[in-house]
C-alpha positions as CSV (number, residue, x, y, z in Angstrom):
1,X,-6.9,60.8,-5.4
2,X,-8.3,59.8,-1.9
3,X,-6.4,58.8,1.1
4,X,-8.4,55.3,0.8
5,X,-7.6,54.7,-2.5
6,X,-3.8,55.5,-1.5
7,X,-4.2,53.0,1.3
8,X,-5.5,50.5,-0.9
9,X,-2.8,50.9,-3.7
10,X,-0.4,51.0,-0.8
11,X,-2.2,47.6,0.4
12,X,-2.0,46.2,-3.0
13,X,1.9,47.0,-3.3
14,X,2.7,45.8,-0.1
15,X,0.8,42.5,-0.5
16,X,2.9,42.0,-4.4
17,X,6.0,42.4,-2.4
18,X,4.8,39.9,-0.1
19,X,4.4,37.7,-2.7
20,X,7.7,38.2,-4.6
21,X,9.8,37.5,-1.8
22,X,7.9,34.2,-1.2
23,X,8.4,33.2,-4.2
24,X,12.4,34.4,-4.4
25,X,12.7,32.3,-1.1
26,X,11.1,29.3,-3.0
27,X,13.6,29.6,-6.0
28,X,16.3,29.9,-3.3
29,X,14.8,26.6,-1.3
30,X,14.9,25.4,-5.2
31,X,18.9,25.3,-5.5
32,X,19.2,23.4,-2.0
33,X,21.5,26.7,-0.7
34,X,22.6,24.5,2.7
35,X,23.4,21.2,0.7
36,X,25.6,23.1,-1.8
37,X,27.9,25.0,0.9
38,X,30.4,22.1,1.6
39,X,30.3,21.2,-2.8
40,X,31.3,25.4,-2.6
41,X,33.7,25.5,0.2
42,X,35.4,22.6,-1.4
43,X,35.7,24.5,-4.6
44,X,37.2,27.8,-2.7
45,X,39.4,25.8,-1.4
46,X,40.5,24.5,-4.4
47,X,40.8,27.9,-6.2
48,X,42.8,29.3,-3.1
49,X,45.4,26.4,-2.8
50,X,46.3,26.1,-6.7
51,X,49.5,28.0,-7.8
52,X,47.8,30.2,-10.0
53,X,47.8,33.9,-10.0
54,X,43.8,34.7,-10.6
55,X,43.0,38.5,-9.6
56,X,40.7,38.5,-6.9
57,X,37.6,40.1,-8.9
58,X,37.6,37.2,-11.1
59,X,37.8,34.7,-8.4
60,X,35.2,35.9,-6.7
61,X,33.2,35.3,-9.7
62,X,33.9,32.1,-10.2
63,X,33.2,30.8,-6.8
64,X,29.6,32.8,-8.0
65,X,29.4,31.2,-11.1
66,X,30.3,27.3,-9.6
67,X,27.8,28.1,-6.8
68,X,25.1,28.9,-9.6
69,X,26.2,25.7,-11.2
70,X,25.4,23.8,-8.1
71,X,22.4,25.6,-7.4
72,X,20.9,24.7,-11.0
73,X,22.1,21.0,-10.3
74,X,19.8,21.0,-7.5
75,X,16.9,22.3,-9.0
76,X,17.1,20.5,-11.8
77,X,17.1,17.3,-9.4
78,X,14.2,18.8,-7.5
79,X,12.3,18.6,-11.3
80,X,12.9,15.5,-12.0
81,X,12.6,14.1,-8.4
82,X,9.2,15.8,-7.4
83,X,7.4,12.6,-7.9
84,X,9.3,10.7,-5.4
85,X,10.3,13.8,-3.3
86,X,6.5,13.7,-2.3
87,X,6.1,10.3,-1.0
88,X,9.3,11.2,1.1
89,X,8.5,12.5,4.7
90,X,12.4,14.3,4.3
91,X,11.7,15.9,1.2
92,X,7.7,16.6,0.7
93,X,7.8,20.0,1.9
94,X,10.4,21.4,-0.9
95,X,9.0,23.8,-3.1
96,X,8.0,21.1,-6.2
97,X,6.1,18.8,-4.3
98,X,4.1,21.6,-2.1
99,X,3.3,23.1,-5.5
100,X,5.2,26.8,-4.7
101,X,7.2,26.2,-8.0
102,X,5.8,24.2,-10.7
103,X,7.5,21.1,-12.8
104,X,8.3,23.6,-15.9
105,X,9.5,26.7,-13.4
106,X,12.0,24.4,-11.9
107,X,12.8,22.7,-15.1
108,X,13.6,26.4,-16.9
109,X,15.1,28.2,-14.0
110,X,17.8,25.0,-13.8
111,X,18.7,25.5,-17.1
112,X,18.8,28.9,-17.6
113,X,20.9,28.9,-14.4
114,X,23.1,26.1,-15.4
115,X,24.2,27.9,-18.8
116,X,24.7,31.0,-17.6
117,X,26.9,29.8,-14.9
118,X,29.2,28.1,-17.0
119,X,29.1,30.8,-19.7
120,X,29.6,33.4,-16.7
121,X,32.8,30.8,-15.3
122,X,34.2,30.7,-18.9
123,X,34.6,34.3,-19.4
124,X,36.0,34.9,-15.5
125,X,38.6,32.2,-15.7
126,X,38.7,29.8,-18.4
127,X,37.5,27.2,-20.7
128,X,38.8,24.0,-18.4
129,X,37.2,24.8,-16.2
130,X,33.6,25.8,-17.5
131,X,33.9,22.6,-19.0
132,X,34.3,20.6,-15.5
133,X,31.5,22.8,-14.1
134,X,29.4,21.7,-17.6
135,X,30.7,18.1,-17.0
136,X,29.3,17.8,-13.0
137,X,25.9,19.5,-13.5
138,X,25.4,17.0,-16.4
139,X,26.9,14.0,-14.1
140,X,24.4,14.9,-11.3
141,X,21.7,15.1,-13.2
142,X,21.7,12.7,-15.6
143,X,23.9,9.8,-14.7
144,X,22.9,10.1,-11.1
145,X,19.3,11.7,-10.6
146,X,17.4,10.3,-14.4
147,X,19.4,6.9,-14.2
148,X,21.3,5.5,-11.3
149,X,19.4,6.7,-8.5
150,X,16.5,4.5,-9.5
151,X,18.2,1.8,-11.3
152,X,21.0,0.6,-8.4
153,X,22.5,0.5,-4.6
154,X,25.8,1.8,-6.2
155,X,24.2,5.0,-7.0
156,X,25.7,7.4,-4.6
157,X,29.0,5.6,-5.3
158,X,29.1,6.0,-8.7
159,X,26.6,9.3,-8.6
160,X,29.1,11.0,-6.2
161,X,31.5,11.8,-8.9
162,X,29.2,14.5,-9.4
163,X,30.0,16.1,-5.6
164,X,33.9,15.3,-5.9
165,X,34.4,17.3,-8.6
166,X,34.4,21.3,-7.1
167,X,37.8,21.0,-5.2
168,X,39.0,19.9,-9.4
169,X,37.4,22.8,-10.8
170,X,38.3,25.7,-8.3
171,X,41.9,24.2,-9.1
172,X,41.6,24.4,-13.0
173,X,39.7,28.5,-12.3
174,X,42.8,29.5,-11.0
175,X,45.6,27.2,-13.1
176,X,43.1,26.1,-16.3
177,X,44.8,22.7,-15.6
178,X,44.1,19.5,-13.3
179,X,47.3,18.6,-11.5
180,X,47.6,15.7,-9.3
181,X,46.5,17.8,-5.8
182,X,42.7,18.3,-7.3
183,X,42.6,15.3,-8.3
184,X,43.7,13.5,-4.4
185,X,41.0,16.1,-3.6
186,X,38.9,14.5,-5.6
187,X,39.4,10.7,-4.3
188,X,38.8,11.9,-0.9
189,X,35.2,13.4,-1.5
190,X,34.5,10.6,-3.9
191,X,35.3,8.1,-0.8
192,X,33.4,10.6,2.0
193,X,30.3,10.5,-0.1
194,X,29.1,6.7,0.4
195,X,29.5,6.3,3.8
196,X,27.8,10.1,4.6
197,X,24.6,9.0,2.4
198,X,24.4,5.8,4.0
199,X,24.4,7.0,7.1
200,X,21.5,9.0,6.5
201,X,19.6,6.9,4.3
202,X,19.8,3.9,6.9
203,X,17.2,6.1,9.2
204,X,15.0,6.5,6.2
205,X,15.4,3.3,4.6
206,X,11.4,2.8,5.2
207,X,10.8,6.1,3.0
208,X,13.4,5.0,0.4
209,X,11.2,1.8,0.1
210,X,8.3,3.4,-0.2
211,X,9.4,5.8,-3.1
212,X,11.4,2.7,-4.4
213,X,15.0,4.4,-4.5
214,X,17.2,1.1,-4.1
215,X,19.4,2.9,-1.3
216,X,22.1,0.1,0.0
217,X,20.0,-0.2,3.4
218,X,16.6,-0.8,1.4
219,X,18.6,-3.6,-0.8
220,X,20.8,-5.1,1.2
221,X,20.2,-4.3,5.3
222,X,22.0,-2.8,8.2
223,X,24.1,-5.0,8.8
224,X,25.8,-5.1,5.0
225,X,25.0,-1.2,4.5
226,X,27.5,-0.7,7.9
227,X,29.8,-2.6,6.9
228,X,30.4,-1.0,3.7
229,X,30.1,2.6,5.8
230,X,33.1,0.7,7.9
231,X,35.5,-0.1,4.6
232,X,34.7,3.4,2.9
233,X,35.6,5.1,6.6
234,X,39.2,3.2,6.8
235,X,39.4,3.8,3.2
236,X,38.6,7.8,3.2
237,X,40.7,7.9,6.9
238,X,43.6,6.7,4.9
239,X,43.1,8.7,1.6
240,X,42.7,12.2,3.4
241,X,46.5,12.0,4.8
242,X,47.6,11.8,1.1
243,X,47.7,15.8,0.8
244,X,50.5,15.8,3.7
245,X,52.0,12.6,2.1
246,X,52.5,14.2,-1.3
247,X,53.7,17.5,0.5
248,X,50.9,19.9,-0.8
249,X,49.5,19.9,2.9
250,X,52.0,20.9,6.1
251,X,51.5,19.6,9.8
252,X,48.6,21.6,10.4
253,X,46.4,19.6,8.3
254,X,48.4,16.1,8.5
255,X,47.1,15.8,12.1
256,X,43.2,17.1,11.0
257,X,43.5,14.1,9.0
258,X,45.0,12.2,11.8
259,X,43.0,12.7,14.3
260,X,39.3,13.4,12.1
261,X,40.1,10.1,10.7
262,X,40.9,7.9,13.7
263,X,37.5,9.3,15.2
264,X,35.4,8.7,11.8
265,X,36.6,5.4,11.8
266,X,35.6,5.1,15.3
267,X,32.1,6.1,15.1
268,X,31.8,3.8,12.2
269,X,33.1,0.9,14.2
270,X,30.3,1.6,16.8
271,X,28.1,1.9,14.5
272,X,28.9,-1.4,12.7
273,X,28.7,-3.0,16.1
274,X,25.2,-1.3,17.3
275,X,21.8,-2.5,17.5
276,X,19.2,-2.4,14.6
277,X,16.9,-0.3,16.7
278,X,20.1,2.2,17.7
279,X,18.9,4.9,15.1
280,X,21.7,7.4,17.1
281,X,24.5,6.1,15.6
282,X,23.8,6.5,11.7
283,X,22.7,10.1,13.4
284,X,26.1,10.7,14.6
285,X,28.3,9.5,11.7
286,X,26.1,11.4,9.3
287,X,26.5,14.7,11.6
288,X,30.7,14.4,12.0
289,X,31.1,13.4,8.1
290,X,30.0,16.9,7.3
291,X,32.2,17.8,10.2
292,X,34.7,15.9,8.9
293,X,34.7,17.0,5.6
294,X,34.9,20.7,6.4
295,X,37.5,20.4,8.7
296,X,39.6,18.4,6.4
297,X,39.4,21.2,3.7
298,X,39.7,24.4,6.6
299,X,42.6,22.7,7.4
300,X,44.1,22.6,4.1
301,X,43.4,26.3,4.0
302,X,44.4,27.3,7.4
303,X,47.8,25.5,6.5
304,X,48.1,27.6,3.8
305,X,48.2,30.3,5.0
306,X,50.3,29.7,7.7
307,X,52.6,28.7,5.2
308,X,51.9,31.2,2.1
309,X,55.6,30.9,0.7
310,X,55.2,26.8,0.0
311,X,57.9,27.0,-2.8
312,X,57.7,23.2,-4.0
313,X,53.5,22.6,-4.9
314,X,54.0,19.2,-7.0
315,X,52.1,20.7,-10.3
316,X,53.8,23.5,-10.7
317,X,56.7,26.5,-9.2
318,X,54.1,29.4,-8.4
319,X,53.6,30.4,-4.8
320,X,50.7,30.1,-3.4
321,X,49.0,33.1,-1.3
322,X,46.2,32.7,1.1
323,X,46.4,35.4,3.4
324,X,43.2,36.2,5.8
325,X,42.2,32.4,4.6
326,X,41.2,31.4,8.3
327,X,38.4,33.8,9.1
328,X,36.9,33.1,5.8
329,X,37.1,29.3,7.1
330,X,35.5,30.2,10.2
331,X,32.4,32.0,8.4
332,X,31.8,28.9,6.1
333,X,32.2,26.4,9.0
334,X,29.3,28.6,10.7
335,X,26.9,28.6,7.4
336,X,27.2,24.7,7.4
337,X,26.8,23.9,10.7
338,X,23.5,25.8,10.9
339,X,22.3,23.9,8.1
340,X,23.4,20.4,9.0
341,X,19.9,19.4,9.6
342,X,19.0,20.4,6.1
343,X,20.4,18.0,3.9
């Protein structure tokens, strides 16, 4: 064999490894990896709070398995959005619209995803909860993305079920039950989600018209769309003390709430009261919600495991254990600050 036709088989290699690992990053772009951190985080901390007594291996898996799940969510949203994803300056460049995956890649690579992360969740933890991880890639999809996004303003409200429920099925991984802490866990994403969207869509209100997604600010204006961001921030502010109300959260995370809520609420007053050409306003509630949300749950954790001997969780007697909790906290807070300019 001659050196050339080494070089050129070399060449040729090099060139298919090229191509592979454009394509892996595509599939990866595909499961929206920054917009499914906080949805993850949440569920962690779920998991890690809940009295349950789930060897580490397995919970490591799961937190795999729900971050699959929310990863085929995503692409299966990117399938069935690419029509209107293109038309969108904020979302032409994903992979469907720019033609690096096509339609029937995205479609087959969600669902294979999708089952095998709640088969994989089902035989790491339990039934419960593969069911819940079934029940919100099915909720996202198909009540939100095929019918509600389209159809009505009220679809993020109702749509945002969807994102609420990973805090409820890290709890039911660990316990295979829902007790009334996911659940309060649940209200307060469910109540963060409206106001966060909003925010964003009322800066892109012009593309939401264009690819005739019936956001609130394309229906109804800035001026209603704010003051519905206003009621859901007083609404969330007060919901996120409930943890240290019903005695599942300590003092640590009481004044997070505190304090992350008086400033949310403050932002949103400001922006209720700005200008219609102020497009830094929406910018900055947007930015702290995600702030805000993550916070909210590292605090949770952080209280944990300042306090690992809780003795009195209202669903149950088992002690909780969350040792080395914070420096995980840290490393996730990183991830989703770097990508808050991605969702």
């Amino acid at each position: 064999m001659s050196v050339k036709t080494i070089a050129d088989q070399f060449s040729q290699a090099r060139d298919e490894a090229g191509i592979l690992h454009i394509r892996a990053i595509d599939f990866c772009m595909l499961m929206k990896p920054r917009v499914m951190v906080l949805a993850v985080f949440t569920a962690f901390v779920g998991l890690t709070i809940a009295p349950g007594n789930l060897h580490p291996l397995n919970a490591f898996v799961a937190v795999l398995a729900i971050a699959a799940g929310a990863g085929a969510a995503g692409a299966l949203n990117m399938w069935y959005d690419a029509d209107i994803d293109a038309v969108m300056t904020r979302t032409a460049m994903r992979p469907v619209p720019r033609g690096k995956v096509s339609p029937i890649e995205a479609l087959v690579f969600g669902i294979v995803l999708a089952v095998a992360a709640i088969a994989v969740l089902a035989l790491a933890t339990n039934v419960t909860a593969a069911a819940l991880l079934a029940l919100a890639i099915l909720f996202y999809v198909i009540v939100y993305t095929a019918w509600l996004k389209r159809l009505t303003p009220q679809n993020i409200v109702i749509g945002g079920a969807a994102g609420a429920l990973p805090p409820v099925i890290g709890w039911a991984a660990a316990t295979a039950q829902i007790g009334i802490e996911p659940l309060v866990l649940f209200f307060i994403i469910f109540l963060w989600t409206p106001p966060h969207f909003w925010a964003l869509a009322l800066n892109r209100s012009d593309e939401y018209a264009r690819a005739g997604v019936p956001m609130l600010p394309v229906v109804a204006g800035r001026a209603a769309t704010t003051r519905q961001i206003l009621i859901y921030c007083a609404l969330l502010s007060a919901a996120s003390v409930l943890p240290w109300a019903l005695g599942f959260a300590g003092p640590i995370y009481g004044a997070t709430a505190i304090a992350c809520g008086a400033n949310l609420v403050a932002l949103a007053i400001r922006l209720y009261s700005s200008d219609k050409a102020d497009r830094r306003a929406p910018g900055r509630l947007f930015a702290f919600s995600i702030f805000y949300l993550f916070v909210l749950f590292a605090a949770l954790l952080v209280d944990h495991a300042d306090q690992p001997q809780r003795s009195t969780p209202v669903s149950g007697s088992r002690t909780v254990h969350a040792e080395g909790l914070p420096r995980a906290a840290l490393a996730a807070g990183t991830y989703i600050t770097i990508g808050t300019d991605e969702v």
